[in-house]
C-alpha positions in Angstrom: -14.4 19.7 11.9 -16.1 19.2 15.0 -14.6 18.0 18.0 -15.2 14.7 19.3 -17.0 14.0 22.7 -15.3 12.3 25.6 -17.2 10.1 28.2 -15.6 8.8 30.9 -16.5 6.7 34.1 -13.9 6.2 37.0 -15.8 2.8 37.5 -15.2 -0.2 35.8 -18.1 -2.1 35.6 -20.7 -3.9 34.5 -23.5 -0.9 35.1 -21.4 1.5 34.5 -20.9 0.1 30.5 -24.4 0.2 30.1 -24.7 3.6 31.4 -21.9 4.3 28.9 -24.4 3.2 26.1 -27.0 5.1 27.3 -25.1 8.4 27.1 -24.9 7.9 23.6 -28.9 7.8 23.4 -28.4 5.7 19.9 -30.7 2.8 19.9 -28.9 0.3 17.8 -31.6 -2.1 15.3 -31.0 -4.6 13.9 -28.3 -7.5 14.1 -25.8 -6.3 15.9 -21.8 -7.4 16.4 -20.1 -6.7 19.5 -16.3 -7.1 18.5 -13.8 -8.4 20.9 -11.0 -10.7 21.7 -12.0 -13.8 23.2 -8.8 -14.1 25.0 -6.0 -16.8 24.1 -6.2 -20.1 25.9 -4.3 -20.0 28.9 -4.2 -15.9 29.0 -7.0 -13.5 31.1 -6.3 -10.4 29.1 -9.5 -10.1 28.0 -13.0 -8.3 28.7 -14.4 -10.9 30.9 -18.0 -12.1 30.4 -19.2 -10.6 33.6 -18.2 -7.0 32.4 -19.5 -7.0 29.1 -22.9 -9.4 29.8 -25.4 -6.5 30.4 -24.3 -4.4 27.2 -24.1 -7.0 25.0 -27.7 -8.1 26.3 -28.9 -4.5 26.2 -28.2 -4.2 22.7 -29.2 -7.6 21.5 -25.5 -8.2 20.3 -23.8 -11.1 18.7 -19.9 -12.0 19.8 -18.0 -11.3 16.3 -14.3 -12.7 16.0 -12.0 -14.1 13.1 -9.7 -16.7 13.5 -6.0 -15.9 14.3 -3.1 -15.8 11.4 -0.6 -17.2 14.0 -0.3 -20.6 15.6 -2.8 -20.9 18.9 -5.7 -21.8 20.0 -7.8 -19.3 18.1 -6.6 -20.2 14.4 -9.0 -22.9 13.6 -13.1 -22.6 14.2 -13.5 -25.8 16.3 -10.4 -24.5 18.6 -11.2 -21.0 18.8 -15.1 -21.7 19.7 -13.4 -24.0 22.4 -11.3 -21.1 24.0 -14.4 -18.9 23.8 -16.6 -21.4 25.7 -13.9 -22.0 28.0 -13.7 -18.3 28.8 -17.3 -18.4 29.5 -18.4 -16.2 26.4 -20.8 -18.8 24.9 -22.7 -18.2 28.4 -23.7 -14.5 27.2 -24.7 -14.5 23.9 -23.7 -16.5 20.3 -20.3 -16.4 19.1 -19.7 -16.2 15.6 -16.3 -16.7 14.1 -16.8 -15.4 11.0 -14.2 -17.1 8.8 -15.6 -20.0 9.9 -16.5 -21.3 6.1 -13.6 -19.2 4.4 -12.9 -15.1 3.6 -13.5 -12.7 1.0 -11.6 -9.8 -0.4 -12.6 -6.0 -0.1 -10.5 -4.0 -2.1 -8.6 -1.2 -0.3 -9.4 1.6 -3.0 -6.0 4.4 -2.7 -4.1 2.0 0.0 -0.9 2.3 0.6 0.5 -1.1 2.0 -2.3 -3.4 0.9 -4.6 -3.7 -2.3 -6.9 -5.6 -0.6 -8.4 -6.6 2.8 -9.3 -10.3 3.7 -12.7 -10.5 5.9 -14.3 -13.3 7.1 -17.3 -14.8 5.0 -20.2 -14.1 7.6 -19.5 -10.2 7.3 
């Protein structure tokens, strides 16, 4: 097998994400889902807006999420859209929840601890 690469930048920014990208010289076509945590209401542990703007811009991306299976702010569409716009996501780029209208099953073919793996609709 061949060993995997390793980038690394000592900055954390903005540029330096996009440089990042670039590295990679893989031009993504196409729709494409950027997957990240919106943050919970109330919390900052998340990749702010500011950091991820440039990237998600440079690659044309959509915000991709699901709903949460515990009680909060992010287990309903209307809520979760709320936290997202509150944490100034909706400012970048679309945000789809993508359980908004329901999930489907994918079966897990040979798993162990589940048969089958619950998506959201949009996939």
């Amino acid at each position: 097998m061949e060993k995997s690469k390793v980038y690394f930048t000592k900055n954390i920014d903005s540029e330096s994400l996009v440089k990042m990208y670039e590295v990679l010289n893989k031009e993504l076509k196409g729709k494409v889902a950027v997957k990240l945590s919106t943050g919970e209401a109330g919390n900052n542990n998340y990749l702010h807006p500011e950091l991820i703007k440039d990237l998600v811009h440079k690659v044309n991306g959509t915000i991709i999420e699901c709903n949460t299976a515990y009680p909060g702010k992010r287990n309903s569409y209307e809520d979760h859209l709320e936290v997202a716009k509150e944490h100034g996501f909706l400012t970048v780029t679309d945000v789809d929840i993508m359980d908004k209208e329901g999930d489907i099953e994918l079966p897990v073919n040979g798993g162990k601890h589940l048969k089958v793996n619950y998506v959201g609709k949009n996939l």
